[in-house]
C-alpha positions as MATLAB code, in Angstrom:
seq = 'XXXXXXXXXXXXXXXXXXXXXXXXXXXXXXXXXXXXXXXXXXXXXXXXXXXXXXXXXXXXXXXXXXXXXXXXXXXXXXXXXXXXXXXXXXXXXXXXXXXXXXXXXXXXXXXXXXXXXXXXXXXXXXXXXXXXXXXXXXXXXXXXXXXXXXXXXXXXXXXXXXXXXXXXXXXXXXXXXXXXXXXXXXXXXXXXXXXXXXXXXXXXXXXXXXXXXXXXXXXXXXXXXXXXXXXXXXXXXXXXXXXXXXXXXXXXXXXXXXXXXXXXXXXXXXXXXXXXXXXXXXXXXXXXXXXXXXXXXXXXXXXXXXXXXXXXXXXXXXXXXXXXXXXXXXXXXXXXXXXXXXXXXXXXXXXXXXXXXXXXXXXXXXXXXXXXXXXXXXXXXXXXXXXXXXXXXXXXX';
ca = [
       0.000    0.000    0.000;
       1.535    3.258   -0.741;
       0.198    6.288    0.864;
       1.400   10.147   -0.449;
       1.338   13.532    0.887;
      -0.554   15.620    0.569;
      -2.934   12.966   -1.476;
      -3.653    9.870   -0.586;
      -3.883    7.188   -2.814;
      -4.113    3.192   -2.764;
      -1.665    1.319   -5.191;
      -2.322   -2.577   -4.343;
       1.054   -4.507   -5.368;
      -0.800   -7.489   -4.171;
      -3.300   -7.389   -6.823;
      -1.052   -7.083  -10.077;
       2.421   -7.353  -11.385;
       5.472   -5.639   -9.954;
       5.946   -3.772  -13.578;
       2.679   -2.394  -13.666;
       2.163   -1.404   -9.854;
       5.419    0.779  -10.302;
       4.228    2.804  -13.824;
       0.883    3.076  -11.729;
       3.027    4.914   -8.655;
       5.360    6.795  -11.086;
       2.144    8.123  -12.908;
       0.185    9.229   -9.854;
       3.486   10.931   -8.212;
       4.100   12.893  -11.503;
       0.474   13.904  -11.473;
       1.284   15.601   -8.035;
       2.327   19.503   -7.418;
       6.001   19.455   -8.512;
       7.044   22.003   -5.891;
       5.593   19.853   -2.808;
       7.525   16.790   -1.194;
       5.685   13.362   -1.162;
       5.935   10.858    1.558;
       5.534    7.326   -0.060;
       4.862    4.617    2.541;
       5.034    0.841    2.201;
       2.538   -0.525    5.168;
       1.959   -4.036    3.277;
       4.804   -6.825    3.063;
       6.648   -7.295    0.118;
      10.072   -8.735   -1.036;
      12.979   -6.181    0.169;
      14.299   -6.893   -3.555;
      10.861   -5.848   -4.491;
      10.645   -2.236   -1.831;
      14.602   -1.647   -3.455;
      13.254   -2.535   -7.216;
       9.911    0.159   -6.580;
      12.194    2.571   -5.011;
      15.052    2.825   -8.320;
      12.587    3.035  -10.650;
      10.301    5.935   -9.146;
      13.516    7.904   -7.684;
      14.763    7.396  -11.678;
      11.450    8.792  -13.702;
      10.493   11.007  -11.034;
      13.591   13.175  -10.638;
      11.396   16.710  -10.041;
       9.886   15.115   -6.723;
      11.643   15.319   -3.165;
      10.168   12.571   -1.794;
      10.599   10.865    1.788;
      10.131    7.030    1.869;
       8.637    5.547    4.745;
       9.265    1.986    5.242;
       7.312   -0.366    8.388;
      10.164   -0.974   10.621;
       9.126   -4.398   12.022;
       9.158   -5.849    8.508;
      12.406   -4.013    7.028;
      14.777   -3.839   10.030;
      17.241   -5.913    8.670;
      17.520   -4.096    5.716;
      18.824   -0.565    6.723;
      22.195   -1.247    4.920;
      20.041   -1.764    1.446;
      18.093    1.008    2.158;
      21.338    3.017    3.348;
      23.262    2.208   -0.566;
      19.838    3.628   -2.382;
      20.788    7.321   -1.203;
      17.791    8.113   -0.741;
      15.883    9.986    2.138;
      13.983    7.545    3.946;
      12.558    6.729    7.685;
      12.015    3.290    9.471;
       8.982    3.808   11.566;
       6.347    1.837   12.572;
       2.657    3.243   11.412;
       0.628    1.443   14.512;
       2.502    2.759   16.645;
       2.627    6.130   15.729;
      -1.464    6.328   15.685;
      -1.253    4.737   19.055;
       0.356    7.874   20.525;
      -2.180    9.910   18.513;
      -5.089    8.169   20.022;
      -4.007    7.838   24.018;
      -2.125   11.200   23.806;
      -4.164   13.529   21.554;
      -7.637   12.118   20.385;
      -8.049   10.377   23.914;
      -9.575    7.724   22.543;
      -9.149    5.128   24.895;
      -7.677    4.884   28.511;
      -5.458    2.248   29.148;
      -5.249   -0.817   32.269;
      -2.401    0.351   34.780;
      -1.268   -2.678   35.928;
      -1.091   -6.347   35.149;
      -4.153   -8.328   37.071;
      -2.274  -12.121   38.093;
      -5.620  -12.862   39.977;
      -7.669  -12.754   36.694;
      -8.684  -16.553   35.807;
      -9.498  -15.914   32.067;
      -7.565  -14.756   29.093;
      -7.898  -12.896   26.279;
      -8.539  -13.352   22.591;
      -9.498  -11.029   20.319;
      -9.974  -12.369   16.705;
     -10.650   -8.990   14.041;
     -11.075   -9.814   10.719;
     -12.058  -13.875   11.246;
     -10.569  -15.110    7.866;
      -7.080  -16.493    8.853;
      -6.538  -19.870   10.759;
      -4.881  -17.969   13.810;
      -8.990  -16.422   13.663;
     -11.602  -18.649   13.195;
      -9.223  -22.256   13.004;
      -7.694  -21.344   15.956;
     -10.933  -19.970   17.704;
     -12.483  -23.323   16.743;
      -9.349  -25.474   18.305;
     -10.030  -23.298   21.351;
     -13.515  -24.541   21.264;
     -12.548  -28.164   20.739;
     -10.084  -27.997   24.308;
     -12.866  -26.484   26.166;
     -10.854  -23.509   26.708;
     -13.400  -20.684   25.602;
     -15.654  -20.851   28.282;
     -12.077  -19.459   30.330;
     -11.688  -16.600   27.453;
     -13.143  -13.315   26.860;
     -12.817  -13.848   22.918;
     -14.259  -11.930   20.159;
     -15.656  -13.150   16.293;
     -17.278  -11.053   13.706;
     -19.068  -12.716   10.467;
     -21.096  -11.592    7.503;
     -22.017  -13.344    4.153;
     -19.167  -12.758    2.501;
     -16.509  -13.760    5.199;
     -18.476  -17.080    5.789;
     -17.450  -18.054    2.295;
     -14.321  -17.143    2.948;
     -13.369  -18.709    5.719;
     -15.347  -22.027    4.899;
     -12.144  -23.777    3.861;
     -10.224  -23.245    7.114;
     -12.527  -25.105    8.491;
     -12.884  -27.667    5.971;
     -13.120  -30.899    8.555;
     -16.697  -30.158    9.165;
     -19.855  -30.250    7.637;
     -21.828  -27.616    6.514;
     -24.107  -28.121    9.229;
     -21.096  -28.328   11.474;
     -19.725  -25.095   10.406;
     -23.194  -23.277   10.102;
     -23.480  -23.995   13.982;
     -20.266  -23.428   14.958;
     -20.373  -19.823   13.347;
     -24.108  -19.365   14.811;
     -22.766  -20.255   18.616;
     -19.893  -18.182   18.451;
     -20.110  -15.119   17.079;
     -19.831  -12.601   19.938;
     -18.413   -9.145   20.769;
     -17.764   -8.408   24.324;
     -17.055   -4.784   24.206;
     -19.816   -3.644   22.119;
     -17.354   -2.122   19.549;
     -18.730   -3.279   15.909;
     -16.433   -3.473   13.088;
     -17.414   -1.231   10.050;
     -17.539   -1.215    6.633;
     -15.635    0.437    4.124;
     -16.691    0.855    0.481;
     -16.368   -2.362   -0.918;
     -18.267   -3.571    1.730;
     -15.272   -5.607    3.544;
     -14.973   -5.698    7.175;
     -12.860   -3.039    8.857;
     -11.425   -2.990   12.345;
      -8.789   -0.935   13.287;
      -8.173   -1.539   16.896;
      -9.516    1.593   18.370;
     -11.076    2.411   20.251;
     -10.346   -0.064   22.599;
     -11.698   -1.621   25.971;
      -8.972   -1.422   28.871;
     -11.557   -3.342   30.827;
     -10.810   -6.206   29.314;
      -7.279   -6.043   30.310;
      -7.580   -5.392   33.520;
      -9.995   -8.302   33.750;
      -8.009  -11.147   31.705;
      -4.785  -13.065   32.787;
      -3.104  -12.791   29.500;
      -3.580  -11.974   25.854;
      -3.707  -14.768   22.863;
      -2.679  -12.287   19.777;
      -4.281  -13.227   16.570;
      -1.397  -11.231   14.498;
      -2.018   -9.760   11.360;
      -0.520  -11.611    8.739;
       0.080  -15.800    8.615;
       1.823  -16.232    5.317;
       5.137  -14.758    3.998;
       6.396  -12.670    6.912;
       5.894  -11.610   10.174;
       4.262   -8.473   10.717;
       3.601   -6.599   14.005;
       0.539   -4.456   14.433;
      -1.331   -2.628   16.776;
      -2.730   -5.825   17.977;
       0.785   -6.172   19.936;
       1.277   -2.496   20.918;
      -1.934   -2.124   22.589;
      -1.479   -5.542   24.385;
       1.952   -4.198   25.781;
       0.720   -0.865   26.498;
      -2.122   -2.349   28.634;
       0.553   -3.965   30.945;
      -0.778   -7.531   29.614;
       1.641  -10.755   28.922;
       0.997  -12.256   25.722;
       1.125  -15.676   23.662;
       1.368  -14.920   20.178;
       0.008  -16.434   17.501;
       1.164  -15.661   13.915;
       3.573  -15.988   11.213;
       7.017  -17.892   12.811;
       9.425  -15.817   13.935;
       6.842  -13.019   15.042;
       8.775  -12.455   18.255;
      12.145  -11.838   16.693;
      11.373   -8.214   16.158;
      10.064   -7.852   19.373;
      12.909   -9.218   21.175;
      15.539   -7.149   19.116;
      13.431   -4.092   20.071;
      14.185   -5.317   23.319;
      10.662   -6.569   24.246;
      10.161   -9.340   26.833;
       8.371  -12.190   25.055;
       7.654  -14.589   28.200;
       9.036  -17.726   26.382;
      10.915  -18.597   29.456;
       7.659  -19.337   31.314;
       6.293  -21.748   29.222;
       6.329  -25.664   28.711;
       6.569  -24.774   24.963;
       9.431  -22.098   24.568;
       9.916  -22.345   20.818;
       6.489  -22.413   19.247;
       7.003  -19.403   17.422;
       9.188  -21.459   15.762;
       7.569  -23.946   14.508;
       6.639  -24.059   10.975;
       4.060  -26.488   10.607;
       0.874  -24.308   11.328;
      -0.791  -27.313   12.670;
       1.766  -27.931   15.105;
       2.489  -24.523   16.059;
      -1.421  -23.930   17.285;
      -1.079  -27.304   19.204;
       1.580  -26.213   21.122;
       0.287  -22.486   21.323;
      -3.170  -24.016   23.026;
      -1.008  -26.180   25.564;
       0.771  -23.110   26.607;
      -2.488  -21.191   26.844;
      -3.734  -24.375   29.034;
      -0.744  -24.017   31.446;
      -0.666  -20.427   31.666;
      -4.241  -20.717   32.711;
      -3.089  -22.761   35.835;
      -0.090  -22.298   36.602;
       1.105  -18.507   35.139;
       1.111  -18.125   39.809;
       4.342  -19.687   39.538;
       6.221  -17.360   37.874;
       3.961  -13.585   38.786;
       7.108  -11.900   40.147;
       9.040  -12.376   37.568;
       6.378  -12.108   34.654;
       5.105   -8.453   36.264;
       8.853   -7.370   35.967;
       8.484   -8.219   32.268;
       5.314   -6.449   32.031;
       6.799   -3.316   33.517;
       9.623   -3.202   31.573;
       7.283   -3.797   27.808;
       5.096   -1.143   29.199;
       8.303    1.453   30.041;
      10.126    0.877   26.498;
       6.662    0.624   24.333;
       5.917    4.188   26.098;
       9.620    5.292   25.173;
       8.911    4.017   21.434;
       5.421    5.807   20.748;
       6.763    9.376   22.043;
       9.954    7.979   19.951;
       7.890    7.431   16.682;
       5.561   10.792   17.431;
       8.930   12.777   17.667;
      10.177   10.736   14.325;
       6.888   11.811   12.536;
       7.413   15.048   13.458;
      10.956   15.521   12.325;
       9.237   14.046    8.729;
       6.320   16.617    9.074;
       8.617   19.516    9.173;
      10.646   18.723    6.122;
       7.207   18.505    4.380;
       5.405   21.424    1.870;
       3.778   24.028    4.494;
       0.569   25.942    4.209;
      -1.397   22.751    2.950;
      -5.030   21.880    4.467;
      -4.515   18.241    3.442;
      -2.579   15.754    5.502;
      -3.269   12.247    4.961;
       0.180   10.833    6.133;
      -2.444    8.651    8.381;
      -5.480    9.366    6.509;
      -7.740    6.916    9.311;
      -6.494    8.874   12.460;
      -4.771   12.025   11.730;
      -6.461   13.665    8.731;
      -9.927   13.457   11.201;
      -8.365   16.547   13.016;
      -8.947   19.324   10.382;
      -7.551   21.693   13.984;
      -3.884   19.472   13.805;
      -3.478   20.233    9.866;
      -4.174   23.293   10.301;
      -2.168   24.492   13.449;
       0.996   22.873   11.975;
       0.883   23.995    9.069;
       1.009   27.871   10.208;
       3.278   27.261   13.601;
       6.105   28.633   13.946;
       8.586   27.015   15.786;
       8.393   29.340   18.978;
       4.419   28.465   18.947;
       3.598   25.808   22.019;
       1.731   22.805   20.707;
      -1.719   22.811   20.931;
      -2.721   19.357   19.513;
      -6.874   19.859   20.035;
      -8.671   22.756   19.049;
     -10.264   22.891   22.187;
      -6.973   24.037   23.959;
      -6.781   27.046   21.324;
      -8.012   29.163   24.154;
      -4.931   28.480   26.127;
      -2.565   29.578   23.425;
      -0.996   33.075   24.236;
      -2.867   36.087   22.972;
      -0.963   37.107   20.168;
      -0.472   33.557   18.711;
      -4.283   33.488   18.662;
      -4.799   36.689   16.906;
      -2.337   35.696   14.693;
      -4.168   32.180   13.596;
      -7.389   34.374   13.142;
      -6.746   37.467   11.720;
      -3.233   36.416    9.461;
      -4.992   33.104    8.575;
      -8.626   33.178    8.566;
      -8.863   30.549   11.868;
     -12.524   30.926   13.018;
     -12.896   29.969   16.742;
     -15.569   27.736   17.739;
     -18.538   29.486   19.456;
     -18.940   27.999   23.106;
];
């Protein structure tokens, strides 16, 4: 997916041929406003070989545009050398995390559980989009160990995601699968999943609950992504951010990224330490549910040590969102000023018409005033200068 400033547009390498997805990105960016910078932004995996191909050519046929590249850093952090011999500008930084600090720091979105609860007796599993077998295969392995009636869990369906995840159940009937789907769909915090336009499901991860953190032992993360590479999402960041221990369920190797970010990954307290390394899928889940069983039981044993770990995830994931805010803003500043359009996270940050608009007129002495509610606070001259040099209207109490 490739995102641009100040535009936003959708280029879907998954969908076509390498060839044609980068004339489709050299078009679009030669379409743009020569004199303003775009930010292109890789969220979706694909080959480094690929990212380094994609990067040449539009660098080569688009030599008017000073663009910034932004590249996931979970995915790509192996590659800074290749990314280093391109010469080109360029940022590592890791999207989910960066609209986590929007939404706990500036939209308020969501408050977050304090502390980790070792008295809790159930954990947690929160499935999103149900069409992967670390969703709705794994959910229904859960079912098949009696294990969900000592879960909070969560599974969305509609028409179109019942055909699509009828082969990943494909050891039952239909009458089998029509039941299991009818007993099990279930959302315990009230939060439905939209829609976008082509009518497929959309969760995003925020709001979110802290309830249900507060109340659970543990988390079971249902990661993003269960073929070609691991990716790490919000689904991880919120988990660590709600002082919570996890088990993680995804593509192997998951955890590598977390432990080089220095993460604590609670291997060390389980009867299976190297599932994530498994690569039969089968296998892996097997020995994912037996150390969900244990924890269950016996997670006691280890509390002092395991809230030590959850203290220290919670102190360096805080250090990494500010990190990643003060990273975006360091991009932001190099960017084309005096624009009304910022879509650099067109789902969280282009919602605050007040943000696009204040930092795109402060000066560098100006505090920051991240809501426009707080525009009241803002010295006297700074606020006469945002109405009567640029037209800023206040809100009418």
């Amino acid at each position: 997916m490739i995102t641009e400033y100040p535009y936003q547009m959708c280029v879907d390498y998954m969908a076509g041929d390498l060839n044609c997805h980068v004339q489709n990105i050299i078009h679009k960016v030669n379409s743009f406003d020569q004199k303003r910078k775009i930010l292109l932004y890789s969220y979706e995996w694909m080959s480094v070989n690929n990212l380094l191909s994609i990067v040449e050519s539009v660098t080569k046929n688009c030599p008017q545009c000073d663009i910034i590249w932004m590249f996931p850093e979970s995915i790509y952090y192996n590659h800074i050398d290749n990314f280093d011999a391109t010469g080109v500008n360029y940022y590592l930084i890791d999207i989910d995390m960066l609209i986590l600090y929007f939404e706990l720091y500036i939209y308020k979105s969501s408050a977050i559980n304090t502390s980790w609860n070792h008295s809790a007796n159930k954990f947690l599993f929160l499935t999103g989009k149900p069409d992967k077998t670390n969703r709705i295969r794994l959910l229904h392995k859960l079912d098949k160990h009696n294990l969900l009636h000592r879960s909070i869990w969560s599974f969305f369906m509609d028409k179109n995601l019942k055909n699509k995840c009828r082969p990943l159940l494909c050891e039952l009937s239909d009458a089998e699968y029509e039941e299991f789907i009818s007993n099990h769909q279930y959302t315990p915090d009230n939060i439905m999943p939209t829609f976008n336009s082509g009518e497929s499901l959309c969760i995003d991860g925020f709001p979110f609950d802290a309830t249900y953190y507060k109340d659970t032992l543990f988390r079971l993360i249902s990661e993003t992504q269960m073929f070609k590479q691991a990716i790490v999402t919000e689904k991880t960041w919120v988990t660590i951010i709600n002082n919570h221990p996890f088990i993680m369920a995804g593509y192997p190797g998951i955890l590598d990224y977390l432990k080089h970010a220095g993460f604590k990954t609670f291997e060390q307290y389980l009867p299976y330490p190297i599932y994530d390394q498994i690569l039969d899928e089968e296998i892996r889940f097997e020995q994912v549910i037996g150390n969900v069983k244990y924890w269950l039981d016996s997670i006691h044993l280890h509390k002092q040590e395991i809230n030590k770990d959850v203290e220290h995830n919670f102190q360096l994931m805080d250090t990494m969102i500010h990190n990643s805010y003060k990273k975006f803003m360091e991009i932001y500043q190099q960017l084309d000023t005096k624009l009304e359009v910022f879509s650099i996270l067109s789902f969280a940050i282009q919602r605050s018409k007040w943000f696009n608009f204040y930092y795109n007129i402060k000066d560098p002495s100006w505090p920051d005033c991240y809501v426009e509610e707080h525009f009241k606070f803002l010295p006297k001259s700074i606020q006469n200068e945002c109405i009567e040099v640029f037209g800023y209207q206040p809100k009418k109490c």
